[in-house]
PAZAPA-4460 file (N, C-alpha, C; in steps of 0.05 Angstrom, whole numbers, plus 32768, in hexadecimal, padded with zeros to 4 digits):
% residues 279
    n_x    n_y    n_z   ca_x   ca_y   ca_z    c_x    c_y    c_z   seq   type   mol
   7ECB   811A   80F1   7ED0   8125   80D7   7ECD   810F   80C2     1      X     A
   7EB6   8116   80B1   7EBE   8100   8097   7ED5   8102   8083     2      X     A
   7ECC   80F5   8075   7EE1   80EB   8058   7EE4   810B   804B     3      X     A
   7EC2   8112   803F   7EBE   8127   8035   7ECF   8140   8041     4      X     A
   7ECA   8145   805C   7ECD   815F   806D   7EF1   8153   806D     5      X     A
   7EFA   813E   806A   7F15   813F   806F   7F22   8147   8058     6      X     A
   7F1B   8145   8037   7F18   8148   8019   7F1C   8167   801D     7      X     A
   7F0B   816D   8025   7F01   818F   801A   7F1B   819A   802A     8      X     A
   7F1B   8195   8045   7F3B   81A3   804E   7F55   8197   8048     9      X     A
   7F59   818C   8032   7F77   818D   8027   7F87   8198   802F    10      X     A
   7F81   81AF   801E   7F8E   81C9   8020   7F9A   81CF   8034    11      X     A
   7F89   81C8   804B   7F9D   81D3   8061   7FA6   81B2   8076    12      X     A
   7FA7   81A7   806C   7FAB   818F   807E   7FC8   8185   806D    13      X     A
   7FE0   8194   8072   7FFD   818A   806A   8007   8173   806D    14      X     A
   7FF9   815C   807D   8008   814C   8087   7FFB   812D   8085    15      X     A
   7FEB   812D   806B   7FD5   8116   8066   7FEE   8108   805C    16      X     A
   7FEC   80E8   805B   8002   80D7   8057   7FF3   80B8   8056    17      X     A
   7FF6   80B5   803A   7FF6   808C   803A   8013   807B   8048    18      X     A
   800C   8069   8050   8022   8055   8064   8015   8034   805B    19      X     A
   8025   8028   8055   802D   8010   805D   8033   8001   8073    20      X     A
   801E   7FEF   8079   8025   7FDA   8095   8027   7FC5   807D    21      X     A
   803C   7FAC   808D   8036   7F94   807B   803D   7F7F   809A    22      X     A
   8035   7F69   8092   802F   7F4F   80A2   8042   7F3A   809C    23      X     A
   804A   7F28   80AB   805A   7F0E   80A0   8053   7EF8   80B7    24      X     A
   8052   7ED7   80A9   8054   7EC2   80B7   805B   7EAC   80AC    25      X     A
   8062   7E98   80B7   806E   7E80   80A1   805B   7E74   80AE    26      X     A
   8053   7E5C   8096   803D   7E40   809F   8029   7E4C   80B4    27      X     A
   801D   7E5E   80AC   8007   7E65   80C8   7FF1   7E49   80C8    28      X     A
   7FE6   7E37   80BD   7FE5   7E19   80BC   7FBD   7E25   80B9    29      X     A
   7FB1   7E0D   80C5   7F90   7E14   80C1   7F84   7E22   80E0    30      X     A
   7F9C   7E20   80F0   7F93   7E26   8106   7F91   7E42   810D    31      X     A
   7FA5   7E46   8104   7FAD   7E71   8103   7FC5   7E7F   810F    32      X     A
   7FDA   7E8A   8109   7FED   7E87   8116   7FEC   7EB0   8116    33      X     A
   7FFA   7EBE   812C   7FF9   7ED9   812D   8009   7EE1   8119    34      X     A
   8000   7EF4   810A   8018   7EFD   80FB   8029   7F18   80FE    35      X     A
   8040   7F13   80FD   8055   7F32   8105   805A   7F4A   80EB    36      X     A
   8064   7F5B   8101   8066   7F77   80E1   8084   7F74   80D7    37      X     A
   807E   7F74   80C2   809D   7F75   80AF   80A8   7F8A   80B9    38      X     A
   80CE   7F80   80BA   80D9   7F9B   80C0   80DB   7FAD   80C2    39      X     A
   80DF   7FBE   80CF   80D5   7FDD   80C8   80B7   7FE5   80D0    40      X     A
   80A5   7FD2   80D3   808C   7FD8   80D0   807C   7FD8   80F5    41      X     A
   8067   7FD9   80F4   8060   7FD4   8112   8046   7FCD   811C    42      X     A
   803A   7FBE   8126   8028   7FB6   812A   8016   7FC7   8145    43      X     A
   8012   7FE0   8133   7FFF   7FEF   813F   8006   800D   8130    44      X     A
   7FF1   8018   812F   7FE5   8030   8119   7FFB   8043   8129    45      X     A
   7FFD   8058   8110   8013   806C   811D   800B   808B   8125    46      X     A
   800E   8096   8139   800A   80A7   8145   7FFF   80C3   8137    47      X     A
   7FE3   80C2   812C   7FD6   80D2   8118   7FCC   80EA   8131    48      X     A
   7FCB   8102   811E   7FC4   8110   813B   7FA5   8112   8140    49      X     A
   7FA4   811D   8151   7F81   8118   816A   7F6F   8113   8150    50      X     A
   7F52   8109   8156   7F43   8107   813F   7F4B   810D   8125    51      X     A
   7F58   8111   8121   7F5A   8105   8105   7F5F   80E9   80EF    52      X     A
   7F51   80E9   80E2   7F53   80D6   80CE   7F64   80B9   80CD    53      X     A
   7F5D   80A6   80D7   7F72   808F   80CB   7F68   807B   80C3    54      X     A
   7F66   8078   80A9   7F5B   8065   80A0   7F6E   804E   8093    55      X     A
   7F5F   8031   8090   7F6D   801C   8080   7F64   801E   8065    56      X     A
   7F67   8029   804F   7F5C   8027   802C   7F53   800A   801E    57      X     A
   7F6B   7FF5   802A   7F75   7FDF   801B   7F7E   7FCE   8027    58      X     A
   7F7A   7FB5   8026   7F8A   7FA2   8037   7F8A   7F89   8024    59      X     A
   7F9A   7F79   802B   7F9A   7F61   8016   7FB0   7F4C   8025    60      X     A
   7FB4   7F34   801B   7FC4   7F23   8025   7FCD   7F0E   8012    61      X     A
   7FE7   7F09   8006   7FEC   7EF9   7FFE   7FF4   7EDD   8006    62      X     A
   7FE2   7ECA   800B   7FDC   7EAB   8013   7FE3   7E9E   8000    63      X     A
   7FE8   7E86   8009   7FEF   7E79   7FFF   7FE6   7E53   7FFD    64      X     A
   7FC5   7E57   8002   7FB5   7E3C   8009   7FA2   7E49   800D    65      X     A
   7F8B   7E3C   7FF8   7F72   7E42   7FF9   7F5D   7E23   8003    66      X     A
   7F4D   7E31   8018   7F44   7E4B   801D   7F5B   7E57   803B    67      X     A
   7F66   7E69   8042   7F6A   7E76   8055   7F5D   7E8D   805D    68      X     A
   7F65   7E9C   8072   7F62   7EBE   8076   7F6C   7ECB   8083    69      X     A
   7F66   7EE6   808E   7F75   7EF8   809A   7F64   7EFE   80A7    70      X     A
   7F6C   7F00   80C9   7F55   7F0B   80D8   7F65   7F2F   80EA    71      X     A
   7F60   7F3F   80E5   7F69   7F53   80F4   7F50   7F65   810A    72      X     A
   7F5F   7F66   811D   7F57   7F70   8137   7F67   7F86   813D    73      X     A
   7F5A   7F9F   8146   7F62   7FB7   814F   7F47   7FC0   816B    74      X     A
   7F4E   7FCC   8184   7F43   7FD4   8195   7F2B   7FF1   818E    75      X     A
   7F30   7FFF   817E   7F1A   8015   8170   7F01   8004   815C    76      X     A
   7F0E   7FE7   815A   7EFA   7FE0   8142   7EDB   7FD9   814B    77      X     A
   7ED3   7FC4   813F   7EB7   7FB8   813F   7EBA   7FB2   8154    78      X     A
   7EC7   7F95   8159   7EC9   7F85   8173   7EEC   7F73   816C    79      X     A
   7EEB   7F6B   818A   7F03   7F5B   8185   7F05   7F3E   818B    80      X     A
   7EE9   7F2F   817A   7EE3   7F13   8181   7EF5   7F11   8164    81      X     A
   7EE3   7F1B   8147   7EEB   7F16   8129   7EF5   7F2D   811D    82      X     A
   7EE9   7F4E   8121   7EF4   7F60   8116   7EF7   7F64   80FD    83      X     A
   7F0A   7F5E   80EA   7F01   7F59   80D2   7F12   7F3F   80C3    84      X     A
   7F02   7F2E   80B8   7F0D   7F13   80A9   7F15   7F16   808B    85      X     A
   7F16   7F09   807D   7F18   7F0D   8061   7F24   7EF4   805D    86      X     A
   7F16   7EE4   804F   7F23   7ECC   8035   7F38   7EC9   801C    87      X     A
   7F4F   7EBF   801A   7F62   7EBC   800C   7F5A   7EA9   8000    88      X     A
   7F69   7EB4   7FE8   7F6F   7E99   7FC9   7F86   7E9E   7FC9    89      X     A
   7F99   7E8F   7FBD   7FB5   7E82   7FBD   7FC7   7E9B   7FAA    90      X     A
   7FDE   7EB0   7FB7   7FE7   7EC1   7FAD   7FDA   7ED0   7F9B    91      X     A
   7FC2   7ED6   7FA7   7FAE   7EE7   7F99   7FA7   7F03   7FA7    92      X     A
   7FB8   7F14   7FAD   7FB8   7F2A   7FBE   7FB1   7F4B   7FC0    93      X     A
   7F94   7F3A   7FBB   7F7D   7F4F   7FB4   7F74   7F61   7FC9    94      X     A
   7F68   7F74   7FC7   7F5B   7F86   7FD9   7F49   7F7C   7FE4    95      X     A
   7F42   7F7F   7FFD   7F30   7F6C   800C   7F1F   7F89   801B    96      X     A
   7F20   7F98   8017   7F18   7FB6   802B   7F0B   7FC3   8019    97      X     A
   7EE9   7FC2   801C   7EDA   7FD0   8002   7ED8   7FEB   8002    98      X     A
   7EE2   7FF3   7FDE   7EE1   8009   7FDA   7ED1   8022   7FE7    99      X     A
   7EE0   803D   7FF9   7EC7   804B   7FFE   7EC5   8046   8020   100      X     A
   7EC9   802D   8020   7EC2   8027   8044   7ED8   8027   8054   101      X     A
   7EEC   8033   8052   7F03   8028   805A   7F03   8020   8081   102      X     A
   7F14   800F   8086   7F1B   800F   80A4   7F18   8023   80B7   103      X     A
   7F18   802A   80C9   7F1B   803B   80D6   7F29   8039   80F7   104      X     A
   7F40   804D   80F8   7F52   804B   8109   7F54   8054   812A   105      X     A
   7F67   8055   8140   7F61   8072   814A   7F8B   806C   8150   106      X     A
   7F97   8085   8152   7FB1   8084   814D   7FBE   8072   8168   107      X     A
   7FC7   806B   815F   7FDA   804E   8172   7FCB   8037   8175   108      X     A
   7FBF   8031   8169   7FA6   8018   816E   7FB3   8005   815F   109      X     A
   7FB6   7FF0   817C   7FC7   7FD6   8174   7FB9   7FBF   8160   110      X     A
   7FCA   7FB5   8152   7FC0   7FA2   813E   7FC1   7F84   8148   111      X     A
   7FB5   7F74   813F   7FB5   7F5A   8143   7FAB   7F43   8131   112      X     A
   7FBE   7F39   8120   7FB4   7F2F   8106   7FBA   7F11   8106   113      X     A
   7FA9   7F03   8103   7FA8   7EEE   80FB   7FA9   7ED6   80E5   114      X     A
   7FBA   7EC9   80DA   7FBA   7EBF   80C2   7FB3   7EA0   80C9   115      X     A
   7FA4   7E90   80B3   7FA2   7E7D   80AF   7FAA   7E6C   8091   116      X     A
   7FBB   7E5F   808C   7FC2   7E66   8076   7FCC   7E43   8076   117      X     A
   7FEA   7E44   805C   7FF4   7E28   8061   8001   7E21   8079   118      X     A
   7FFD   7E0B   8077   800F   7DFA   8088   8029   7DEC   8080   119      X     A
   802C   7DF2   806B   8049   7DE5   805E   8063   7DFC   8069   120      X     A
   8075   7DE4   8071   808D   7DF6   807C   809D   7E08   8068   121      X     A
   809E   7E1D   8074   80B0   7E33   8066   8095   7E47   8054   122      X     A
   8082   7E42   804F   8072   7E50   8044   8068   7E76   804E   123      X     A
   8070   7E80   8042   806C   7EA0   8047   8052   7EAC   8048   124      X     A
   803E   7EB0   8058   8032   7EC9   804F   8030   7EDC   8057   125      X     A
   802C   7EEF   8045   802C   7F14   8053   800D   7F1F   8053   126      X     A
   8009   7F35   8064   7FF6   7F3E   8061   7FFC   7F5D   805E   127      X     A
   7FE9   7F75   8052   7FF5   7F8E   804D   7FDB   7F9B   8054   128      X     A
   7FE5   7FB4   805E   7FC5   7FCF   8065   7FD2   7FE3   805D   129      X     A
   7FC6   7FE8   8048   7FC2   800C   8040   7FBA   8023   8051   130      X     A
   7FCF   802C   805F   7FC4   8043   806F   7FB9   8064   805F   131      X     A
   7FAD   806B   806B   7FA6   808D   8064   7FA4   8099   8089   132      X     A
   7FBA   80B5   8085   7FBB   80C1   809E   7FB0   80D9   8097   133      X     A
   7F98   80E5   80A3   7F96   80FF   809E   7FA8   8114   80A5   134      X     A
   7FB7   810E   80BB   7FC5   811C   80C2   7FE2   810D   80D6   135      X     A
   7FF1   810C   80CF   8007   80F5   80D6   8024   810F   80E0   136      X     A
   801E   811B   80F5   803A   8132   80FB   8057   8126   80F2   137      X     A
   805F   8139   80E7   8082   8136   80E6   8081   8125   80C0   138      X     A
   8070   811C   80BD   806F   8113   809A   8063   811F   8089   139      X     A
   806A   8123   8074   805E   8139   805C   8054   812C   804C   140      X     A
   8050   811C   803C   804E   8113   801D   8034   8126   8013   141      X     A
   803E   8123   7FF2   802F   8136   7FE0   801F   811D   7FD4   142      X     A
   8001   8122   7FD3   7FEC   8110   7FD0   7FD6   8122   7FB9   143      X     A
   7FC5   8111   7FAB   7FB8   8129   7F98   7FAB   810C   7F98   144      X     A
   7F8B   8122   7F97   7F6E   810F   7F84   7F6D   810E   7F69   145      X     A
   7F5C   8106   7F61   7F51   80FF   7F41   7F45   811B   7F39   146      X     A
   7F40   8125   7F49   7F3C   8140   7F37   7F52   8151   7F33   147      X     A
   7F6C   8156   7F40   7F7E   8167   7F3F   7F8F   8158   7F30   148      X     A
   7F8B   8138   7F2F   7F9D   812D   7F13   7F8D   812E   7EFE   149      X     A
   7F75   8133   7EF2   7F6B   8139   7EDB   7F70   815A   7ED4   150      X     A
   7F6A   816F   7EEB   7F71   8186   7ED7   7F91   818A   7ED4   151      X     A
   7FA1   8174   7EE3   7FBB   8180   7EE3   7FCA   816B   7ED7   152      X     A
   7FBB   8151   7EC8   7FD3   8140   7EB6   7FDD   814B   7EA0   153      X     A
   7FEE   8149   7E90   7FFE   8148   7E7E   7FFB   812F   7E6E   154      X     A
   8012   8122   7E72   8014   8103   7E61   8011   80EF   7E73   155      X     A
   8010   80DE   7E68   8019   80BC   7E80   8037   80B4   7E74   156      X     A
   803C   80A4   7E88   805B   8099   7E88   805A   8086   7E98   157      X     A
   8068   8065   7E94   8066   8055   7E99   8089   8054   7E9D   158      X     A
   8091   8049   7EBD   80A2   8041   7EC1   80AD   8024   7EC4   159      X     A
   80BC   8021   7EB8   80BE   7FFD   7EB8   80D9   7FF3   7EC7   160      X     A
   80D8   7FDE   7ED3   80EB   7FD3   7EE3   80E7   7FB7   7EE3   161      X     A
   80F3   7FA7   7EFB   80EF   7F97   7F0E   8101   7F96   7F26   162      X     A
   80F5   7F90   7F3C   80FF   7F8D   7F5B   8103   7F6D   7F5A   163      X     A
   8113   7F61   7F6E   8110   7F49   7F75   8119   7F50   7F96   164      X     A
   8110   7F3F   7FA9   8114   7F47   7FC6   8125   7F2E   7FC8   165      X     A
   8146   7F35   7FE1   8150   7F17   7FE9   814C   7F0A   7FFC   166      X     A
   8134   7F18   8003   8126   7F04   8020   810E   7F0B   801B   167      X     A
   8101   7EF7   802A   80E0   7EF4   802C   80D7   7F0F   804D   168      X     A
   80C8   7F17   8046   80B4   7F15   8058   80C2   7F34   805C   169      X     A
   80CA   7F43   804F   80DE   7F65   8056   80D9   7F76   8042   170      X     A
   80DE   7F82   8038   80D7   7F96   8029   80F4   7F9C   8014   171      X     A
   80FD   7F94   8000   810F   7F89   7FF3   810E   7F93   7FD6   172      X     A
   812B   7F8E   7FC8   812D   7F93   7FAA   812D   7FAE   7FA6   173      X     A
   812E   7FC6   7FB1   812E   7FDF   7FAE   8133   7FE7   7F96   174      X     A
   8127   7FF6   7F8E   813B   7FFF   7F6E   812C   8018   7F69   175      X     A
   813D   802B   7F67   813C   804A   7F62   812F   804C   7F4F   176      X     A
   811C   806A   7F4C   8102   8063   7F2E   811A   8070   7F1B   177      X     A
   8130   8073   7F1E   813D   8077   7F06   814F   806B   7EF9   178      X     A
   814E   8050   7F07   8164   803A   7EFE   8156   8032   7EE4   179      X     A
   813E   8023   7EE9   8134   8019   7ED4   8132   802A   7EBD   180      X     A
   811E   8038   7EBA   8112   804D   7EA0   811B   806C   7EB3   181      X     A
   812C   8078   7EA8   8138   8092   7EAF   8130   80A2   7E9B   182      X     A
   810E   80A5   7E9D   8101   80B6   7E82   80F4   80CF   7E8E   183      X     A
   80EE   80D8   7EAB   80E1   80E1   7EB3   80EF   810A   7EAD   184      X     A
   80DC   8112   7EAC   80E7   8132   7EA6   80F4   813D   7EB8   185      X     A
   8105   814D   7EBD   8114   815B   7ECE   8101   816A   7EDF   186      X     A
   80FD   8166   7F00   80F6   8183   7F10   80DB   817F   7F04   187      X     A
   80C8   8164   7F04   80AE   8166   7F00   809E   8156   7F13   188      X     A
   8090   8156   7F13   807B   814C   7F24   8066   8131   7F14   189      X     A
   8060   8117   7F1B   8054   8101   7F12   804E   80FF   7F2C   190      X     A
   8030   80F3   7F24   8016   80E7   7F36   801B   80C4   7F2F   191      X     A
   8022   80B2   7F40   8026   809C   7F47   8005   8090   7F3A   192      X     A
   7FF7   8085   7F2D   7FDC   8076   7F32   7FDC   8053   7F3D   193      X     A
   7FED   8050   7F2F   7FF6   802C   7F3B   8005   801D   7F23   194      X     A
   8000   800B   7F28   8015   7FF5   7F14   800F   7FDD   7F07   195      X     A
   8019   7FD4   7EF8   8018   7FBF   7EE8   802C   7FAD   7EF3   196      X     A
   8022   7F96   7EFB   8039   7F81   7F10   803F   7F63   7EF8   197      X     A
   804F   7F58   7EF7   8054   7F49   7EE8   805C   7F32   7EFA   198      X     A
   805F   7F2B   7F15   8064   7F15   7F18   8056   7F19   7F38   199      X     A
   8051   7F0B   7F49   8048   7F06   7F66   8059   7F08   7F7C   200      X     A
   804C   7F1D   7F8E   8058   7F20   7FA3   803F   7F32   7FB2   201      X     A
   8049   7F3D   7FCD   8035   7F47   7FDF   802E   7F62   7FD7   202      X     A
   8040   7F6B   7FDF   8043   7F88   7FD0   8053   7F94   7FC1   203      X     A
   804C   7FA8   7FB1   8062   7FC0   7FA2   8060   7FD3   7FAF   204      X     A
   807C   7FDC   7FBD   806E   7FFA   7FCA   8087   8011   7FC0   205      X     A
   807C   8026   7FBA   808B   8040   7FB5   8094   8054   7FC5   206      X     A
   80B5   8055   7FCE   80B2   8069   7FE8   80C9   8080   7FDD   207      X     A
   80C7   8099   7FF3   80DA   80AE   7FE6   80D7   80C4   7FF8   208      X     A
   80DE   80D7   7FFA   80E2   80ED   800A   80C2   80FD   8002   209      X     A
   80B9   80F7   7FE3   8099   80FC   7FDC   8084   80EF   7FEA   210      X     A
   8088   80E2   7FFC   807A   80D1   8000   8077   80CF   801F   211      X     A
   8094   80E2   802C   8094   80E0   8049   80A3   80CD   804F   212      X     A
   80AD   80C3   8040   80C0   80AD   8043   80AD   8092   8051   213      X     A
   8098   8093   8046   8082   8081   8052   8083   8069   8034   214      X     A
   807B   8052   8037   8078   8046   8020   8057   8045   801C   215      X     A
   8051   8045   7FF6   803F   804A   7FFD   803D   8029   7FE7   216      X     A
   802D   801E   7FE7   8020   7FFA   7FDE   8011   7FFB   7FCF   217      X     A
   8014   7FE6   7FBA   7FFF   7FDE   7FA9   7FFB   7FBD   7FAA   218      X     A
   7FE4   7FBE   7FA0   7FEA   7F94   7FA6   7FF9   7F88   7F92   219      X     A
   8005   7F76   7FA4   8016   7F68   7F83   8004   7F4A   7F75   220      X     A
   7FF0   7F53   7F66   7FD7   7F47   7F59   7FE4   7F52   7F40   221      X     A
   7FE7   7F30   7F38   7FED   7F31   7F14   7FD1   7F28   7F07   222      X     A
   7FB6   7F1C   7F15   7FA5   7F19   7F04   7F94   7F35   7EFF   223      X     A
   7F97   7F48   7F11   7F8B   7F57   7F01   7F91   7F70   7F01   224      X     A
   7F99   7F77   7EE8   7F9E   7F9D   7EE6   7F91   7FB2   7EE6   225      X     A
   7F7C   7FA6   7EE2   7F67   7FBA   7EF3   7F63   7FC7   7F09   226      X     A
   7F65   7FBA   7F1A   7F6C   7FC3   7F3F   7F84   7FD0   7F3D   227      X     A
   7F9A   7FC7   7F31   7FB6   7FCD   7F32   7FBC   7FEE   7F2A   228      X     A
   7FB7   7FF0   7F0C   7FC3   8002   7F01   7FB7   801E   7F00   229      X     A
   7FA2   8024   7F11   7F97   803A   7F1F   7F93   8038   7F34   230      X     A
   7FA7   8029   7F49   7F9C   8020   7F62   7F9B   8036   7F72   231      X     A
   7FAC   8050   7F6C   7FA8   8068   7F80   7F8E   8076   7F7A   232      X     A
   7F86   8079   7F67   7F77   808A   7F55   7F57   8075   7F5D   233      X     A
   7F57   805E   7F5B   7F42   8050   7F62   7F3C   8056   7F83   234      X     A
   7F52   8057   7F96   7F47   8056   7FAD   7F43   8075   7FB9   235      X     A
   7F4F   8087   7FAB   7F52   80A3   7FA6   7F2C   80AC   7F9E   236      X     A
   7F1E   80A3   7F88   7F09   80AD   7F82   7EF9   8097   7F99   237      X     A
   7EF9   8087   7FA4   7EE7   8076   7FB1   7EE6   807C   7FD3   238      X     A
   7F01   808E   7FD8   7EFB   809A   7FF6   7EF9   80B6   7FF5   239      X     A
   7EFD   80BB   7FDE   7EF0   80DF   7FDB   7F0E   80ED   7FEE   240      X     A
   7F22   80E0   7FE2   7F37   80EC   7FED   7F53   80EF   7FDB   241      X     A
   7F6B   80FE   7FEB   7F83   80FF   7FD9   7F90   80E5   7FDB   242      X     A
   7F8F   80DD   7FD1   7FA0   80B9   7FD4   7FB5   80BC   7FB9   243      X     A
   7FBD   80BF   7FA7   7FCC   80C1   7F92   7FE9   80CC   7F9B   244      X     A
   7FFD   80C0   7FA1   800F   80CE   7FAB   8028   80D8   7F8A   245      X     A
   8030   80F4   7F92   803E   80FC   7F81   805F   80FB   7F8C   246      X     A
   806C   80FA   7F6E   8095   80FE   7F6C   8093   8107   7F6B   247      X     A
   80A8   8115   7F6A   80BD   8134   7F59   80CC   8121   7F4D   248      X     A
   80CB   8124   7F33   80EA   8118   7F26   810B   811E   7F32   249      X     A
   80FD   8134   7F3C   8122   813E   7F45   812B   812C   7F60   250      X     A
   811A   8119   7F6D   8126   810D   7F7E   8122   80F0   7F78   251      X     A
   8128   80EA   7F54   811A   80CA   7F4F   8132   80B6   7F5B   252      X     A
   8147   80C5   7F60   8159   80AE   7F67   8157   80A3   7F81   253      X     A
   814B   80B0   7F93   8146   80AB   7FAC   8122   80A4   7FB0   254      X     A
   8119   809A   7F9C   8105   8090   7F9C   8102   8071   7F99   255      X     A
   80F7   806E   7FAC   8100   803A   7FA9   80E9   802F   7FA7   256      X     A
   80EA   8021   7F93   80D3   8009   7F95   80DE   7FF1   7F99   257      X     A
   80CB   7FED   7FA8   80DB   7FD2   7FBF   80C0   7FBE   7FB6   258      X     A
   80C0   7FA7   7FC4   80A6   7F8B   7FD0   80B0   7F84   7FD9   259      X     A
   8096   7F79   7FE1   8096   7F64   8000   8084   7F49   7FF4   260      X     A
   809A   7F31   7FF9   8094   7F1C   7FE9   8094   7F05   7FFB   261      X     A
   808F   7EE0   7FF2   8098   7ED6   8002   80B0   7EC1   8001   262      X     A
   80B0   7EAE   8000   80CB   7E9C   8005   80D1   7E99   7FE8   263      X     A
   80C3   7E9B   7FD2   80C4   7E92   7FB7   80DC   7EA2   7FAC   264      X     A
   80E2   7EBD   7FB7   80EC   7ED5   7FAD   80EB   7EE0   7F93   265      X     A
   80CA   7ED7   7F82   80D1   7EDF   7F68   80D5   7EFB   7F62   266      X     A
   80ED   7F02   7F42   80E8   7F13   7F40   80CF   7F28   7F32   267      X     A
   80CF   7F3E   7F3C   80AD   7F48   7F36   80B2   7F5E   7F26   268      X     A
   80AE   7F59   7F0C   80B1   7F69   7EF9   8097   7F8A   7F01   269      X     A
   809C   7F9F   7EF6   8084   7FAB   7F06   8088   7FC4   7EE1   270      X     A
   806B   7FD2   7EDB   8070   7FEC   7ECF   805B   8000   7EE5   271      X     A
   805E   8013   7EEB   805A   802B   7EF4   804A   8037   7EEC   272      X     A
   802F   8045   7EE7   8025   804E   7EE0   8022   806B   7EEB   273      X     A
   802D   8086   7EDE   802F   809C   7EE7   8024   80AC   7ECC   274      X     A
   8023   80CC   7ED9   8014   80DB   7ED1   8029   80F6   7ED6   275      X     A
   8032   80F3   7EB9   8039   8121   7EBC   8027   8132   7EC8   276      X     A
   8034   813F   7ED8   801A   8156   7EDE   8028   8174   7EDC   277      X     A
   8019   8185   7ED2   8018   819E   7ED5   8025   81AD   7EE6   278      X     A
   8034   81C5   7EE8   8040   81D5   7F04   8028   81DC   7F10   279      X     A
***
């Protein structure tokens, strides 16, 4: 089944879902050291049902010594000499997974990632993969393309905060989307597109009962807001799929934006970029 043929049945496919994997290692040095899944997380794809869909959208890694990279290996892939590499610049934690082409999975397919990075003691880096499940049993999240957010926006609304995490390498700083800006309409519905990040870290990710209680990531790249601040909506029109995950206002308190940072613990100012939509 392609991208397309997976697009056209939405409708009946209840159980499509973005996920967050993220990576951690200290001083992985020039040689390469394995890297492990942040808490909570697991190093190997999660149980999508038979043929269906699992792709990687996005991947990126925040390093910290240039030049480094990220080498990941999975048993479904190319091969498992190189698999796929990618070159780092120094807390620059850009998308490395071209638009349109994404990864491709098969459900429980173990991971194996490799970092080469600094060698200075205590140094953090993370690595992150954007999952898409076509079909992921027992999780729900509500997801919409670029076309069902153009006939069905309203306004934009920008949520503003900041997280700070108290450890490196976890998923940290939680803060309810209604602590910060408590502007959102009662019992409505907003389309998530991405964010505006103000300070460095691995990821920003958004999780909630909308979402499947799955987190879903953006990169935490302050050079550029371009990638950032339509990052659902950009990878949404480029795999011809629902990637845009939607709230309900009525459950903003139980909605967290967290990151995953490294030993620095800065705090990461973030604004939100969302979209009213229509009943």
């Amino acid at each position: 089944m392609t991208a397309v043929d997976c697009n056209k049945n939405k409708q009946q496919k209840e159980q499509m879902n973005l996920d967050t994997i993220s990576f951690t290692v200290t001083a992985p040095g020039a040689g390469g050291t394995a890297m492990a899944a942040v808490a909570g997380d697991s190093l190997q794809i999660r149980n999508g049902a038979k043929a269906s869909l699992i792709l990687c959208l996005a991947m990126w890694t925040n390093g910290q010594v240039t030049p480094g990279y990220t080498q990941l290996l999975w048993p479904s892939g190319h091969d498992l000499v190189r698999g796929v590499r990618y070159r780092n610049q120094v807390l620059q934690p850009d998308n490395k997974v071209p638009l349109g082409a994404p990864l491709r999975f098969r459900a429980q397919d173990p991971l194996t990632l490799l970092e080469v990075g600094s060698a200075t003691a205590g140094d953090v880096e993370t690595a992150h993969m954007l999952m898409f499940y076509e079909d992921l049993p027992g999780v729900d999240a509500h997801m919409i393309n670029m076309a069902t957010l153009r006939k069905r926006g309203v306004s934009n609304l920008t949520v503003e905060d900041s997280t700070t995490a108290a450890a490196a390498s976890t998923y940290g700083g939680p803060r309810a989307l209604n602590v910060g800006s408590d502007l959102l309409k009662a019992d409505t519905e907003y389309a998530l597109l991405g964010a505006v990040i103000g300070a460095n870290c691995g990821a920003l990710t958004v999780r909630g009962v909308d979402s499947g209680n799955l987190r879903v990531a953006i990169p935490g790249l302050t050079q550029d807001a371009n990638w950032t601040s339509n990052w659902f909506g950009l990878l949404s029109e480029a795999n011809d799929l629902p990637c845009i995950p939607v709230f309900n206002s009525a459950n903003r308190a139980g909605i967290f934006v967290e990151n995953v940072t490294n030993e620095l613990l800065t705090a990461v100012p973030f604004s939100l970029n969302m979209v009213q939509l229509s009943p």
